[in-house]
MIGU-364498 format. One line per field, with one value per residue (C-alpha): residue in three letters; x, y, z. Coordinates in steps of 0.02 Angstrom, whole numbers, plus 32768, in hexadecimal, padded with zeros to 4 digits. Layout:
BEGIN
rest: c(ALA,...)
east: c(X,...)
north: c(Y,...)
up: c(Z,...)
This chain:
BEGIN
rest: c(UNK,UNK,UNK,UNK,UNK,UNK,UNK,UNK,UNK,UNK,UNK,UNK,UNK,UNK,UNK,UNK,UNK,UNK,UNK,UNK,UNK,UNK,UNK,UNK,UNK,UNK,UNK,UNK,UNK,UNK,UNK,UNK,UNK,UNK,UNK,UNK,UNK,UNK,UNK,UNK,UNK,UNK,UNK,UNK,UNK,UNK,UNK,UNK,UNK,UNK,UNK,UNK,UNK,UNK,UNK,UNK,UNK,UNK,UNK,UNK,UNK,UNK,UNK,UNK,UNK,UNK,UNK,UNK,UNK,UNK,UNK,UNK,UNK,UNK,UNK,UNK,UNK,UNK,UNK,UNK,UNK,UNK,UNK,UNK,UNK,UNK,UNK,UNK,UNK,UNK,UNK,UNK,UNK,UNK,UNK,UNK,UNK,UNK,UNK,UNK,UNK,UNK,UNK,UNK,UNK,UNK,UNK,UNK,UNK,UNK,UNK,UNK,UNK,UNK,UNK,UNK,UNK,UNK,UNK,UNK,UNK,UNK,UNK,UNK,UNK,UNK,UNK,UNK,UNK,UNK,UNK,UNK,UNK,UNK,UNK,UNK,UNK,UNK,UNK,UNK,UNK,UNK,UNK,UNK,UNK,UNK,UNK,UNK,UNK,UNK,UNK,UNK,UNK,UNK,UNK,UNK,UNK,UNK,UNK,UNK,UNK,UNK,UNK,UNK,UNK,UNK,UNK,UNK,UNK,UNK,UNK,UNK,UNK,UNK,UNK,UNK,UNK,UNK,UNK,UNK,UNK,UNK,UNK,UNK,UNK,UNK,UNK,UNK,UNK,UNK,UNK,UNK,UNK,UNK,UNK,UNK,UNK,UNK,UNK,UNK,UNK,UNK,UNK,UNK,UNK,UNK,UNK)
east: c(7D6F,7D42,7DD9,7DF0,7D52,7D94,7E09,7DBD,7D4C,7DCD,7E2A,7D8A,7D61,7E05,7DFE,7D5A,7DAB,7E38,7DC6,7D60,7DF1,7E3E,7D9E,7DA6,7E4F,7E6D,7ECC,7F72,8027,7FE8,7F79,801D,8062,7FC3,7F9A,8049,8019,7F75,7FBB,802E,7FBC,7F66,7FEE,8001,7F43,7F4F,8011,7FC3,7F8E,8044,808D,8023,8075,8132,8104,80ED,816E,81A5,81FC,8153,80EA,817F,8176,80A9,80C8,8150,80DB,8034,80BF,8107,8052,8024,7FB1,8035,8086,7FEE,7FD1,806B,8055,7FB5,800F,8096,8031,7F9C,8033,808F,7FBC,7FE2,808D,803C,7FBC,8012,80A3,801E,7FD0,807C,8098,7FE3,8020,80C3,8062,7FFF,8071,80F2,8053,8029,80E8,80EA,802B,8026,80C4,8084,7FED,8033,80C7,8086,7FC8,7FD1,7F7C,7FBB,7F38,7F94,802B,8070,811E,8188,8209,8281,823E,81A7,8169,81E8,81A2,8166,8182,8178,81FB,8295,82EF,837B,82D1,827C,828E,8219,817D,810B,8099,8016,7FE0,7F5D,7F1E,7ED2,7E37,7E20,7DB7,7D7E,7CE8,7C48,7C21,7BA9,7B7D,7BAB,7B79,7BEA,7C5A,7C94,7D3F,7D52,7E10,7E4B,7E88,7E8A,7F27,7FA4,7FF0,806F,8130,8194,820D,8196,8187,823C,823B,819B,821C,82A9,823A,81F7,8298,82D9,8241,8255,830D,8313,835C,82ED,831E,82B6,821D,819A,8131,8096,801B,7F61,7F34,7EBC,7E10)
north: c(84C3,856F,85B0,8559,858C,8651,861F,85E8,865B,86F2,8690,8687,8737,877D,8720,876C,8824,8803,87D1,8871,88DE,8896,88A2,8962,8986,89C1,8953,899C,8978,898A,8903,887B,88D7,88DC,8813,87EC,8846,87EB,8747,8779,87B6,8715,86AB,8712,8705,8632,8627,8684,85FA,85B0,865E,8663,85B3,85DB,868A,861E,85FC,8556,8526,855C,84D6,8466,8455,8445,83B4,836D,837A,8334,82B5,8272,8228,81BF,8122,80CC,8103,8109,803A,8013,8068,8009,7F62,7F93,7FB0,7F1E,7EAF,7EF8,7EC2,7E25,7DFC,7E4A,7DD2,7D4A,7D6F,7D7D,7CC5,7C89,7CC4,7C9D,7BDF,7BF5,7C18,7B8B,7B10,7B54,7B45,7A9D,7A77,7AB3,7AAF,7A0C,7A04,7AAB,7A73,79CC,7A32,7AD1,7ACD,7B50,7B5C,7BCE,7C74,7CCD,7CC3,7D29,7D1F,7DB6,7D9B,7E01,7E47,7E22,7E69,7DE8,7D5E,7CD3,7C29,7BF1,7C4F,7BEA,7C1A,7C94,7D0F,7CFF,7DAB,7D7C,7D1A,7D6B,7CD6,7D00,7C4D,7C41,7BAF,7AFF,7AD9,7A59,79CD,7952,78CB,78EF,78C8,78C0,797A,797A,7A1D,7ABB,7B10,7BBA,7BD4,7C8E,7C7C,7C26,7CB0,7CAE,7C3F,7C9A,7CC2,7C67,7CDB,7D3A,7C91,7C31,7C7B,7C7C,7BC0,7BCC,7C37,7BBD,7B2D,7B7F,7BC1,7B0D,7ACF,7B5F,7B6D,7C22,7C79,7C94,7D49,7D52,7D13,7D6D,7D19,7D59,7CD8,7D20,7CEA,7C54,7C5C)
up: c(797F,7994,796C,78D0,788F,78BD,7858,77B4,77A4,77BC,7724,76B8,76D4,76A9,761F,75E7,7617,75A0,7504,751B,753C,74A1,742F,7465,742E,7374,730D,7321,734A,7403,73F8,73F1,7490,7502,74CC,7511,75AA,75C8,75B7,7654,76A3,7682,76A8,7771,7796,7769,77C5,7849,78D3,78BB,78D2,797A,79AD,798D,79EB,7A89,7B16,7AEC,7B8D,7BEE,7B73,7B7F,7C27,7C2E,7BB9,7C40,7CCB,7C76,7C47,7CEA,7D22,7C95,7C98,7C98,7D4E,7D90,7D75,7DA7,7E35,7E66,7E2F,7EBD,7F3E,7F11,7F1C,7FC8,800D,7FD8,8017,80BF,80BE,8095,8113,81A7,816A,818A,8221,8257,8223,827F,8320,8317,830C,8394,83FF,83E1,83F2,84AD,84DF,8526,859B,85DB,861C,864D,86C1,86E0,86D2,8660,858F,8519,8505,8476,842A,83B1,8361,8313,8275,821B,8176,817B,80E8,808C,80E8,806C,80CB,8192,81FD,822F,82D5,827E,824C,82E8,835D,83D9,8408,8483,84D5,8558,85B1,8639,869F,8678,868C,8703,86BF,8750,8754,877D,883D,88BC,88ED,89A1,8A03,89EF,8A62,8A51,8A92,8AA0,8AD8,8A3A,89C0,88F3,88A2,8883,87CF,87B0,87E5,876E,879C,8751,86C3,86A3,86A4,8632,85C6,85C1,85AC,8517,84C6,84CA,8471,83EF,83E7,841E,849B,8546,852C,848A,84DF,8544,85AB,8619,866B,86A5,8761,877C,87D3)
């Protein structure tokens, strides 16, 4: 704003120059000559901010245009569209396998603690692409489940309290063998439909 004002009033006062340089001159055949030259003169002092403009590197403003340019409004919401919506396909992808874990638990959860004494702890199953996930797994996406069991509560009837005896020699019940657990594992895979390799099983100790 500043500058445009500059360059107004330069314009006005030129213009003010030229009629008191003209009033002073005689009327004469010079007086044609010098008006010509004062209306250049005037026409330079009004092209002047365009002759300032043209006088500037255009590849060097071209390419401050370019890079105000490349991060417009625009970019920038598509940008936060892109990654709003990868949260939400995450989301949704860990629901689903949430849901898939669930039900392969209550598939196998019974039988286990009808033949082996054992309840499922945590289970957790891992799928190729998962970020593409968008319905329950079937057995061709299905890497591997990692299950961690550990034993049943035993639930008996109330009795009597008799006295107790404390039997120093008996030790803690063992956890079940790494044989064990490979039966666990076939058991499993043949509920599932996977392989035993693509299963990992661990089972905590009892009391």
């Amino acid at each position: 704003m500043s500058y445009l004002t500059e360059w107004i009033t330069s314009i006005i006062l030129f213009i003010l120059l030229a009629t008191v340089v003209e009033m002073l001159l005689p009327n004469s055949s010079m007086q044609k000559y010098t008006k010509l030259v004062i209306g250049l003169l005037l026409i330079v002092v009004i092209l002047t901010p365009i002759l300032k403009l043209l006088s500037t590197d255009m590849d060097e403003l071209f390419a401050k245009m370019t890079t105000h340019s490349s991060y417009t409004p625009e970019s920038n919401t598509e940008n936060l569209i892109e990654m709003k919506k990868k949260e939400i396909q995450a989301s949704h992808a860990a629901y689903i396998l949430d849901k898939a874990a669930v039900l392969m638990k209550e598939d196998v959860e019974e039988e286990l603690r009808e033949s082996y004494g054992l309840t499922v702890k945590d289970l957790k199953v891992v799928v190729k692409n998962e970020d593409q996930l968008t319905e329950i797994p079937i057995e061709e996406n299905i890497e591997s489940v990692v299950i961690l069991l550990e034993q049943a509560e035993q639930k008996t009837a109330i009795q009597v309290v008799k006295p107790v005896q404390i039997d120093t020699s008996r030790q803690k019940e063992p956890a079940p063998s790494s044989k064990e657990e490979g039966k666990i594992a076939t058991f499993l895979a043949d509920r599932w439909q996977l392989q035993p390799t693509n299963i990992s099983v661990a089972v905590e100790g009892g009391d």
